[in-house]
N, C-alpha and C positions, 0 to 999 in steps of 0.2 A: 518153782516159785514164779518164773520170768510168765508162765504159760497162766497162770492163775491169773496174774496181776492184767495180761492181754484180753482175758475174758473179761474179769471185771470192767475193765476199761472199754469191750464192748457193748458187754451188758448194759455197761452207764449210757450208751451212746444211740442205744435201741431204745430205751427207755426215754430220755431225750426228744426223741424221736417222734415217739406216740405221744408223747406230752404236745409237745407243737403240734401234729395232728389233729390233739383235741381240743386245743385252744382256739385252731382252726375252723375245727366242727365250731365248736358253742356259737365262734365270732358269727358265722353263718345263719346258726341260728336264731340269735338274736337279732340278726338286720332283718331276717324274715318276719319273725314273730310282729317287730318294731312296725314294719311296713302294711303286714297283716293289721294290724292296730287300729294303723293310720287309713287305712282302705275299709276300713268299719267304720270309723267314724266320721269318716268323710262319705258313705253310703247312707250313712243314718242320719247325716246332717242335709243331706239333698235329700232324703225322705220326709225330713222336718219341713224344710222350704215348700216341697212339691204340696206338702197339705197348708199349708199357712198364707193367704192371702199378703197380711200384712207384712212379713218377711220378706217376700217377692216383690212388694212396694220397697221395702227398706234398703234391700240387693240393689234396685234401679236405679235410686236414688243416688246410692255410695256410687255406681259406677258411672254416672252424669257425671256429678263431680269430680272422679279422678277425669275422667275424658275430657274436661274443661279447666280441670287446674294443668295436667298435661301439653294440652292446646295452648292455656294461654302463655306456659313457659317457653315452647318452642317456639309460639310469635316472636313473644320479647327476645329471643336469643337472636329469630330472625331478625328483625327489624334493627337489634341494637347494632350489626353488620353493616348500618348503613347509616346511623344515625348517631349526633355527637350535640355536646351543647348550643353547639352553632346554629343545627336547625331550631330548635328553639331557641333561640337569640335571635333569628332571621322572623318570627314572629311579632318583635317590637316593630319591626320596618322600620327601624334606621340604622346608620352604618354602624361599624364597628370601630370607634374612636381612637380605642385603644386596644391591646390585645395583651395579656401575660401572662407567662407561662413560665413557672419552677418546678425543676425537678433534681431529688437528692437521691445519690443511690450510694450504698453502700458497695465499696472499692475492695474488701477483703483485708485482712490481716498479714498479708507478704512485707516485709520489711521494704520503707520509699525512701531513698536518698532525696535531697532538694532539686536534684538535677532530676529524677522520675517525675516528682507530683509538677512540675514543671512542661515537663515533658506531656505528661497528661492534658493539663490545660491546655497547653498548643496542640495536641490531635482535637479535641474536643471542638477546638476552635476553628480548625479546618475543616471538619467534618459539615460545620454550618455558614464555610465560607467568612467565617472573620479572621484579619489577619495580625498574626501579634505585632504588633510594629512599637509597642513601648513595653516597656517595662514592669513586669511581673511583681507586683507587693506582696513583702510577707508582712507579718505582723504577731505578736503574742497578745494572749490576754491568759487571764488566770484559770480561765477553762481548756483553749484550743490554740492549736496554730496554724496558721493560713497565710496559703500561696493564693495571689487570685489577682485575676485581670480582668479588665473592664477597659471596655470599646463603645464611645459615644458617636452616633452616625445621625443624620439628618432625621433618619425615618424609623431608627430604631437604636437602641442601649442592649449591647448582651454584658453577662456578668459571669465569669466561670470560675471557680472555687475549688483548691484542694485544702480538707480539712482534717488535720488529727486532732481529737482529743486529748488532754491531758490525762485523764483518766484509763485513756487505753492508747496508748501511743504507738502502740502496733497496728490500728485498723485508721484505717483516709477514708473518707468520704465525699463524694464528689458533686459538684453544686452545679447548676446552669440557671440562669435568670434571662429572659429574652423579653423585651417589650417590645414592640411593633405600633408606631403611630400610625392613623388613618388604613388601619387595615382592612379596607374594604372588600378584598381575597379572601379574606382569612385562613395565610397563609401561617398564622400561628399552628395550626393544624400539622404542615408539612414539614415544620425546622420539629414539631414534638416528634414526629415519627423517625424523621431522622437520627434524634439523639437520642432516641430510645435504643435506635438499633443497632447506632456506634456505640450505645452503653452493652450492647448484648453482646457485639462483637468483640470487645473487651474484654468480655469473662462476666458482665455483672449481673447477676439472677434476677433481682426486683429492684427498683426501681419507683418511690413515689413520688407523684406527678400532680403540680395541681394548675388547669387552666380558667383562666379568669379572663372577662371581656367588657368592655365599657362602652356605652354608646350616651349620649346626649341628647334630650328634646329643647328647643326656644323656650324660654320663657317658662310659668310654674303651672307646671300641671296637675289638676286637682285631685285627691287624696282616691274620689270613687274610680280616675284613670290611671292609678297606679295599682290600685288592683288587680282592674282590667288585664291589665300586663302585665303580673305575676302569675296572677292564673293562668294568660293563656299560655306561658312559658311554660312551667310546670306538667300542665296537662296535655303539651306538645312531648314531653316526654313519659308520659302517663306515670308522674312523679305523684307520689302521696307526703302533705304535709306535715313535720314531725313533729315544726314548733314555728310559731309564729310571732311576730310583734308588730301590728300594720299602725304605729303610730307615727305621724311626720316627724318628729323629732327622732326618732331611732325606728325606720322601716327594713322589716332584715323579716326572712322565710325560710328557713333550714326545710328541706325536703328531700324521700331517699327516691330513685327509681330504679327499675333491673335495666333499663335500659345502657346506665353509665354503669361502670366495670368497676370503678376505685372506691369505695367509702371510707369514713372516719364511723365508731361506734362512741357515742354521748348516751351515759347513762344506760346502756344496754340498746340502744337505739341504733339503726343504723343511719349515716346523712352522707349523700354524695350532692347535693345541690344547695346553692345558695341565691337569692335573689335579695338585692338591697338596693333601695333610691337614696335622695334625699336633694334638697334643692339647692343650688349656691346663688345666695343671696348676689357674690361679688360678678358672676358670670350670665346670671339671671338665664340661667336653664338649669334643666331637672334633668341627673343623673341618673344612670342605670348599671346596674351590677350583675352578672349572671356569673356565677363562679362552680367550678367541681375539682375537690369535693368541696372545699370551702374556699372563701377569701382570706387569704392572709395578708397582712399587712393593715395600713390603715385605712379606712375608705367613708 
């Protein structure tokens, strides 16, 4: 009985055997067959071409185009290496008034004692050379709570922020607001990089950022010179525009370019740029707005 049951058992196992063999086989031959297929009618399709005039027009054409949508993507990735809203904003030729720069990133969901989110703010704040020297406000509201410090200096206001939600009281969110008067450096550029990369050294993945700049002309300048200087802002970034309203009472330009890295999506659209004037009657000069990806706030 024991000697029956050891054949069977081989028998099953030979059998087994040749099965996967020939599972092996078919697999085989089907990639051939498959490839065989594929080598016909990729033979018969360059037999088509080789007689057809127009097809070989058609061939040329498609592959101009990928070789110049190609090209012009690797420019713009080059170029965008070296290029920020600044260089176009150095298009108006004049200074930069003002400079501001907000950026919110999401902190993670680790449980923060008040003494942490605390604690956070003062790295944050060192990291760009301000020094806590007062006192840390919290505050509730019916959405959120917030630990946050603000530092007013001759030449420049920072604001830095920890934020829980009520709605999710496990995750902080972390805030920086930096203005810079008279930044005629535009060193707003160098404190972004920085708290980008104390934010990374932190732990934090993403990060959104939005920089905004402000410059002034004397006196009102007229409607066909504000133009002027929207377009050539724009097309210093080889920005295309998405929506427009060039009226003096509300002058504002939403436009995307590959050049800038961040956008916001309106309506299925993408807009990393913004351009807005508008005149102050009380200071009798004509404002200038260049923001990415938009301006927030009032303006």
């Amino acid at each position: 009985m024991g000697r029956q049951r050891n054949s069977l058992r081989k028998q099953r196992q030979e059998l087994n055997l040749r099965r996967q063999v020939l599972r092996e086989r078919e697999e085989v031959e089907e990639k051939q067959t498959f490839f065989q297929m594929l080598r016909h009618e990729w033979n018969s399709f360059w037999n088509f071409v080789d007689g057809s005039l127009k097809m070989k027009i058609i061939l040329a054409l498609c592959a101009l185009l990928l070789i110049g949508t190609v090209t012009k993507t690797i420019s713009d990735r080059l170029l965008y290496r070296q290029m920020d809203i600044v260089d176009a904003f150095a298009a108006s030729e004049i200074g930069c008034t003002e400079s501001r720069l907000q950026i919110t990133a999401d902190y993670g969901t680790a449980f923060l004692t008040e003494h942490d989110k605390q604690a956070l703010i003062g790295y944050l704040a060192d990291a760009i050379g301000v020094r806590v020297d007062g006192e840390i406000e919290y505050r509730e509201t019916n959405a959120s709570q917030i630990y946050s410090y603000t530092k007013q200096a001759r030449q420049a206001a920072t604001t830095i922020k920890a934020i829980t939600l009520r709605e999710d009281t496990s995750r902080t969110y972390l805030y920086v607001e930096l203005e810079i008067y008279q930044d005629t450096e535009y060193d707003i550029l160098n404190y972004r990089d920085i708290i980008l990369d104390t934010l990374k050294d932190m732990g934090v993945k993403q990060a959104e950022t939005t920089l905004q700049l402000l410059g002034a002309y004397p006196g009102k300048l007229a409607i066909s010179e504000w133009d002027k200087l929207a377009d050539k802002m724009i097309d210093n970034l080889s920005g295309k525009v998405i929506y427009e309203n060039r009226d003096e009472e509300l002058y504002t330009i939403y436009a995307y370019s590959n050049l800038l890295s961040e956008y916001i999506t309106v309506e299925n659209k993408k807009i990393n740029m913004q351009v807005a004037m508008r005149y102050e009657a009380d200071n009798d000069r004509t404002v200038l707005y260049l923001a990415t990806p938009i301006i927030r706030g009032d303006w």
